[in-house]
C-alpha positions in Angstrom: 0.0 0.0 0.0 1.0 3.6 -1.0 2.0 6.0 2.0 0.2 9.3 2.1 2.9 12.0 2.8 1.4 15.1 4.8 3.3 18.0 3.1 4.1 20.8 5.0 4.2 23.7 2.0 7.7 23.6 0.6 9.1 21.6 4.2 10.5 18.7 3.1 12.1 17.4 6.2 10.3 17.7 9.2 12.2 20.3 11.8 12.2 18.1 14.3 13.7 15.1 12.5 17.1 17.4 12.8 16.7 18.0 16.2 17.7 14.6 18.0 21.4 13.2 18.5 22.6 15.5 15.5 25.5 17.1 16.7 26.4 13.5 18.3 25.6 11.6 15.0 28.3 13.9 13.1 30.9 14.1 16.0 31.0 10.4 15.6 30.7 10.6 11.5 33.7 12.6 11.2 36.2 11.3 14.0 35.2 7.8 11.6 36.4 9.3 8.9 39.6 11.1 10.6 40.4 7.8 11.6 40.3 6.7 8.4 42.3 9.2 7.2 44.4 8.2 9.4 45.3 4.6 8.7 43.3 3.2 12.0 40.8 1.2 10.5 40.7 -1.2 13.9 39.8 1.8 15.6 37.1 3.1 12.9 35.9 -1.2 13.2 35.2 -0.7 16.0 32.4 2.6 15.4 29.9 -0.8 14.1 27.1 -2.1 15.5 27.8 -5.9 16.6 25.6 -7.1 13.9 27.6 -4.5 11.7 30.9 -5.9 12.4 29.8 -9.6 10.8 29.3 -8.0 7.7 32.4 -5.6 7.9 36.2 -6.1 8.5 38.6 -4.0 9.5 40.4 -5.1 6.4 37.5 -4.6 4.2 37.7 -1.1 5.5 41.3 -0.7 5.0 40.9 -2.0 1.1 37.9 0.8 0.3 39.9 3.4 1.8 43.4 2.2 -0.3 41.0 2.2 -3.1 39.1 5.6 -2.7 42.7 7.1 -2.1 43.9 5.7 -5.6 40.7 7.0 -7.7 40.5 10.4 -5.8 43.7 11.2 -4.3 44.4 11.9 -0.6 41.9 14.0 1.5 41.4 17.5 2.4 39.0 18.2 3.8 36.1 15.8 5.3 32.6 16.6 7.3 28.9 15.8 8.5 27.1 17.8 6.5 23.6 16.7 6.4 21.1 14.1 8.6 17.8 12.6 8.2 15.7 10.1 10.2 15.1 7.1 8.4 12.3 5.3 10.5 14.9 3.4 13.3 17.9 4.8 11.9 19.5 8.2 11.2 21.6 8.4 7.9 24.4 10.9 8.2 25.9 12.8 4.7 29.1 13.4 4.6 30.7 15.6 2.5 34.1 14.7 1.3 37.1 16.9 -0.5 39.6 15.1 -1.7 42.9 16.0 -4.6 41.2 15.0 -7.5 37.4 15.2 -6.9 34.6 15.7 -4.1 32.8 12.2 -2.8 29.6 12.0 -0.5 29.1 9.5 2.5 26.0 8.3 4.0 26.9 6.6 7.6 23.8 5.0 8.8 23.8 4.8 12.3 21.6 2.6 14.5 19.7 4.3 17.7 22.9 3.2 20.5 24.7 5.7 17.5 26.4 2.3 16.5 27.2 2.1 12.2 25.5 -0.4 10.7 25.7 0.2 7.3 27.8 3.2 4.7 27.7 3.6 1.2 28.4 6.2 -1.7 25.3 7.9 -3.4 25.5 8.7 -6.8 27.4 11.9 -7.8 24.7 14.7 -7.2 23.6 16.9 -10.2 25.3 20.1 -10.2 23.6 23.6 -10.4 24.4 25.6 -13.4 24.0 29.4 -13.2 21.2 30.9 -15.5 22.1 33.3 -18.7 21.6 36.0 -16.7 23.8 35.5 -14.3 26.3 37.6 -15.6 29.4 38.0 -12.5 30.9 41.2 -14.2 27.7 43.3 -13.7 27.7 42.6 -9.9 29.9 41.8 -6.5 29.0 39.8 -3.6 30.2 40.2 -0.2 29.8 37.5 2.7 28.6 38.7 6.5 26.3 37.6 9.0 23.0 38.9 10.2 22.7 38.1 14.1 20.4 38.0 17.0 20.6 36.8 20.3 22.3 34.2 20.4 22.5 33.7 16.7 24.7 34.0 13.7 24.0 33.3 10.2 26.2 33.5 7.1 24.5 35.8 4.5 25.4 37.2 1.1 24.7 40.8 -0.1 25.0 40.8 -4.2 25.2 44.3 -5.5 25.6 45.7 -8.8 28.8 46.9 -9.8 27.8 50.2 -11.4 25.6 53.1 -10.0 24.4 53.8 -6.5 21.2 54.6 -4.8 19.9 51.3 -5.8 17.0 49.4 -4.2 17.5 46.5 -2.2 15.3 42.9 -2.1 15.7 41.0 1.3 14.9 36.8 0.3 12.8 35.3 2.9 12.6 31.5 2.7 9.7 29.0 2.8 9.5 26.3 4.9 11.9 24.3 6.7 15.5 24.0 7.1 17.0 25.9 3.7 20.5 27.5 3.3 20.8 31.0 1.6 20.4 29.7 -2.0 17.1 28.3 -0.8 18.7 24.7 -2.4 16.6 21.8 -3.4 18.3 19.2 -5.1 20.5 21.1 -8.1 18.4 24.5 -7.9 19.4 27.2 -6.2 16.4 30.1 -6.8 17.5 32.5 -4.3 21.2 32.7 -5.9 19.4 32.9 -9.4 17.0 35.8 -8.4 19.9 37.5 -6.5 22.0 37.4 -9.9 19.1 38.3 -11.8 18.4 41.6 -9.7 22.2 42.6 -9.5 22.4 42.3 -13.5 19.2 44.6 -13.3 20.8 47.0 -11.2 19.4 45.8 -8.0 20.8 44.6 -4.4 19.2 41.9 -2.6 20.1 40.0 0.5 19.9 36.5 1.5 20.4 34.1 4.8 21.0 31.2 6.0 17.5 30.0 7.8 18.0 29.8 11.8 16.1 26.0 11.3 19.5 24.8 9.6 22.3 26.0 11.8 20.7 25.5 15.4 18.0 23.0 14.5 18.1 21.2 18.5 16.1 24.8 19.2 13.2 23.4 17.1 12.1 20.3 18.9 10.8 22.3 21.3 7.9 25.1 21.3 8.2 27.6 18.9 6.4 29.9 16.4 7.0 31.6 13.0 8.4 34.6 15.1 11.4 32.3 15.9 11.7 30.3 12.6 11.2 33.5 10.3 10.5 36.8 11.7 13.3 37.9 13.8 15.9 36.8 11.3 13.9 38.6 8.6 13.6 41.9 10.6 17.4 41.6 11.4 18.1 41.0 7.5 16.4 44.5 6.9 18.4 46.1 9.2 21.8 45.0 7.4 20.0 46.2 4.2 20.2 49.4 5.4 23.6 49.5 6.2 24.5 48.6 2.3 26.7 51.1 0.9 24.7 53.0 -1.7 21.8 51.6 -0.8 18.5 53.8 -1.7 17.2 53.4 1.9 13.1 54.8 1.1 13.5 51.5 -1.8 14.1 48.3 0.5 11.6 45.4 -0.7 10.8 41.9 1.1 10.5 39.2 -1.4 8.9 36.3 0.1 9.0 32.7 -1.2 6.1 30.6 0.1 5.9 30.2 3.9 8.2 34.0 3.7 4.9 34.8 1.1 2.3 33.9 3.6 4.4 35.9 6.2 5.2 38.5 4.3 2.1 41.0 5.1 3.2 40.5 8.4 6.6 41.8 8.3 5.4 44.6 6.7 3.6 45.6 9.7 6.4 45.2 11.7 8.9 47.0 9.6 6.5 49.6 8.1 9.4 51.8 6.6 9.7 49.6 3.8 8.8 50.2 0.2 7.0 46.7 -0.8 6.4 43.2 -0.4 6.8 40.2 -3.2 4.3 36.9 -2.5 5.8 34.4 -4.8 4.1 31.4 -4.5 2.9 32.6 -1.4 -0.6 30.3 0.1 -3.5 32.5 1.0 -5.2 30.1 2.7 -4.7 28.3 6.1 -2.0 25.6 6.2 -4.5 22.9 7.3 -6.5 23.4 4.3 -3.3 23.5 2.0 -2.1 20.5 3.2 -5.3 18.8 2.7 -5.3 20.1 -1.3 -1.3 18.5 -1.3 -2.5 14.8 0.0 -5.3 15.1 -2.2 -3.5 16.0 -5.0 -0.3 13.0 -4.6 -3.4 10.5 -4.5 -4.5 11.6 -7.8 -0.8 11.7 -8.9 -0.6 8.0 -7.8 -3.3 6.7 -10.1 -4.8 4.5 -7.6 -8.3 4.4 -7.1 -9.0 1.2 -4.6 -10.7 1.2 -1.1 -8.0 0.7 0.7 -6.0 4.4 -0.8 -9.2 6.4 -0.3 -9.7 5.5 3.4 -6.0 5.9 4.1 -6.8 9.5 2.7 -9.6 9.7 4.6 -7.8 8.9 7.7 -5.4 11.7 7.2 -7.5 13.8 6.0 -8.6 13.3 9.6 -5.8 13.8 10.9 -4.8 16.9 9.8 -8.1 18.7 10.5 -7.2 18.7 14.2 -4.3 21.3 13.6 -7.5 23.8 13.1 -7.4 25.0 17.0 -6.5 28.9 17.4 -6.3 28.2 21.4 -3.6 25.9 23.3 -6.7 24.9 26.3 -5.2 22.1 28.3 -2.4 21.3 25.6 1.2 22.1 26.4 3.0 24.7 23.9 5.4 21.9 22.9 2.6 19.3 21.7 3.5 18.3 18.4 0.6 18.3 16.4 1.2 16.8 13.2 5.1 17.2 13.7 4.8 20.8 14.8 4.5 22.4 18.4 0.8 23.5 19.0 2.1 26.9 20.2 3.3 27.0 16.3 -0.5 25.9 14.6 -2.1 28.6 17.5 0.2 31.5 16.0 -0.6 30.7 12.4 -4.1 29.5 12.6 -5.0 33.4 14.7 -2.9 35.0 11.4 -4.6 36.1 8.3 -2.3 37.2 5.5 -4.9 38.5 3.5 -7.2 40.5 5.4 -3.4 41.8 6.7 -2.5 42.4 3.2 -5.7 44.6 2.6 -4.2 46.9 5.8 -0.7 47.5 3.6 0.4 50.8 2.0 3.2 49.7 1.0 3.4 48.2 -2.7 2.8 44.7 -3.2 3.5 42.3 -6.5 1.7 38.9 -6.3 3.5 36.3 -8.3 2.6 32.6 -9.2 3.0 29.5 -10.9 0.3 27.9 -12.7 2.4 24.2 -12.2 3.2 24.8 -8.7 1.8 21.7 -6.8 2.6 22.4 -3.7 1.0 26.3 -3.5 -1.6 26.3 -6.5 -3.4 28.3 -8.7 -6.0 28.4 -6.1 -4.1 30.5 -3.5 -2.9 33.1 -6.4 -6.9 33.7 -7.2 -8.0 34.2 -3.6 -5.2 36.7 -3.5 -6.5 38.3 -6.7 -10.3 38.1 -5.7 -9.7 39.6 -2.3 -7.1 42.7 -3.5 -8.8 43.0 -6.8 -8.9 47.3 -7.3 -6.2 48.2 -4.6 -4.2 50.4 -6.6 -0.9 49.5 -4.4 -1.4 45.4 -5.7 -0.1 44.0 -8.9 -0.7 40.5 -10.1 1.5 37.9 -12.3 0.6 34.4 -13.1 3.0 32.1 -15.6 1.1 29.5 -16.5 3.6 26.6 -17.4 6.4 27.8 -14.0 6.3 25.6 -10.7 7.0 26.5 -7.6 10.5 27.3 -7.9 9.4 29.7 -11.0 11.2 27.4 -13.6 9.3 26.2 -16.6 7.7 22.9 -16.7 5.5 20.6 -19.3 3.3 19.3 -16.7 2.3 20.1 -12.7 3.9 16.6 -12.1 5.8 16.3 -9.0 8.5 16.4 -6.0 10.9 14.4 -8.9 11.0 18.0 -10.7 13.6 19.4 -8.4 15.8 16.7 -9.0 16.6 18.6 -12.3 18.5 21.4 -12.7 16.5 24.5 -13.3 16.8 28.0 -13.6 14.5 30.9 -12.0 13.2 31.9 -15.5 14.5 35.1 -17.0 10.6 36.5 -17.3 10.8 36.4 -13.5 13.7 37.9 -13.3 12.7 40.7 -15.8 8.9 41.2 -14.3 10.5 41.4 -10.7 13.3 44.3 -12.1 10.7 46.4 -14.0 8.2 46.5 -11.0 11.1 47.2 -8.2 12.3 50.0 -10.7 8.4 51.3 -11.2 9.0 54.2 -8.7 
């Protein structure tokens, strides 16, 4: 039988499948591989499980590594880079630099944090920079925006030429995400940010807080702590851009950074506009709802026994509908999120907030994107319909990541490398530039 996946918007990892044993998992993932490096490999045995070391030797170890070394040359730099939960077992990527070429690791470590299994994955597609992109028309610079306790690596790409320039701040969707907003080989924050600098226009991006310090996430938390502070903060720093047109400073959200979006705009009022690209109108609950629906339809079957597993999680996800915590405690997870985070959403409603804004606002949308439809786009467009301060955009054939498609289709999309199309890119200029 076919698993129903409860989608979380663009969240594909749960935030709290980072948050347990992680920074154990790849302390022990990359002393392995130091003793590797090394020569120990009776030491690095001795990281497996019991069952683990039957199928292992230390000499099997020592023959991969003599062989690894031969192909790619000696190492140079090796580390835990990624982990997921895989039902009983966490899988650990590590990331691997060696003379001749990079190699990926997946340790897969067993709940006592004992190895019980490691291979290669296939050479990852690469991302390819867009047309646009051209580097001569624009400079980055690397810095950090910070908070309390917090300190995350961000870009600011200007152009080159001119001054008094406006500046877009990217706000991710949802989950963990690095700057580049990354999934699989596309990177649409670094196209869009390339896009704008060619255009004349500076932009900032982040790393998202959910990446670097994800243990702070498996317990009770809100959008305030996931998004909004580290948006505000990313404002600020647009400010302090050198030539910088401070009364031009824009918010380009992607997503859940759409949905939330109005709401930074009330809380940093001194900015010039907002950009909802892909960005749901509706309630999450009912979002997710559309999303199951939608990957049953996708999987072609039609028996009993699909449709009542739908129906049960359909079920399921109505009871994230509560706007009050009443005897539940703020760290309840609730269909993998704390109830203190379904309480904050559920009592927020982008549009009516939206319909409060003077500031400008440009809706964008594509007409393949499965996981924030069509449907969200019209319900923005029905409800701010004659506000003089809102512009619309739909592309009909672009997904969620506004790159061009032949059919809605699915997740297996972003697998394949794909540009932010240059109609974005151009549409997004031209209406930043409409003083």
């Amino acid at each position: 039988m076919k698993k129903i996946f409860l989608l979380f918007v663009l969240a594909a990892f749960s935030l709290n499948s980072f948050s347990q044993n992680v920074f154990s998992l790849f302390g022990k993932a990359n002393s392995f591989f130091d003793l590797f490096a090394a020569g120990k490999f009776e030491e690095a045995h001795g990281y497996f499980s019991e069952e683990g070391k039957t199928k292992v030797s230390a000499e099997n170890l020592k023959q991969f590594w003599t062989a690894l070394e031969k192909r790619l040359g000696k190492v140079k730099a090796i580390d835990a880079t990624g982990s997921k939960n895989q039902g009983e077992f966490y899988a650990v990527t590590v990331s691997g630099e060696f003379e001749y070429d990079s190699q990926d690791f997946v340790l897969v470590f067993d709940k006592s944090e004992k190895l019980v299994g490691m291979h290669l994955p296939p050479k990852a597609i690469t991302y390819r920079a867009p047309g646009y992109a051209d580097s001569t028309l624009y400079k980055e610079k690397s810095t950090y925006i910070q908070t309390p306790g917090h300190q995350l690596a961000a870009v600011i790409t200007v152009p080159k030429d001119g001054n008094s320039f406006p500046v877009v701040v990217l706000v991710h969707g949802s989950g963990p995400s690095d700057m580049d907003e990354t999934i699989g080989p596309n990177k649409p924050f670094k196209d869009i940010a390339a896009g704008l600098a060619a255009n004349g226009i500076a932009s900032v991006r982040y790393v998202k807080r959910t990446l670097l310090y994800p243990a702070e996430f498996g317990k009770a938390f809100t959008v305030k702590e996931e998004v909004l502070d580290d948006a505000l903060q990313a404002i600020a720093l647009a400010k302090t851009i050198e030539g910088a047109d401070l009364k031009n400073i824009y918010v380009l959200g992607h997503s859940l950074g759409g949905m939330l979006a109005p709401r930074i705009a009330t809380l940093a009022p001194d900015i010039r506009g907002i950009i909802l690209a892909a960005a749901p109108a509706r309630k999450f609950t009912d979002l997710i709802i559309d999303q199951n629906k939608y990957l049953v339809s996708q999987s072609k079957d039609t028996t009993g026994t699909m449709q009542k597993s739908l129906a049960e999680a359909i079920t399921e996800i109505e009871k994230t509908r509560f706007t009050k915590l009443g005897k539940m405690k703020p760290d309840s997870l609730v269909l993998g999120l704390p109830a203190s985070y379904w309480v904050d959403l559920n009592n927020y409603n982008q549009v009516e907030t939206a319909k409060t804004l003077k500031q400008r606002i440009f809706v964008i949308q594509g007409g393949y994107d499965f996981q924030v439809p069509e449907t969200d786009y019209l319900l923005w467009k029905d409800a701010l319909a004659g506000y003089r301060n809102v512009e619309f955009k739909l592309y009909p054939d672009f997904n969620h990541l506004f790159s061009q498609q032949e059919e809605k289709g699915n997740a297996l999309q972003y697998q394949k490398p794909a540009n932010v199309e240059q109609r974005v890119i151009e549409d997004l200029s031209n209406w930043v530039k409409a003083l």
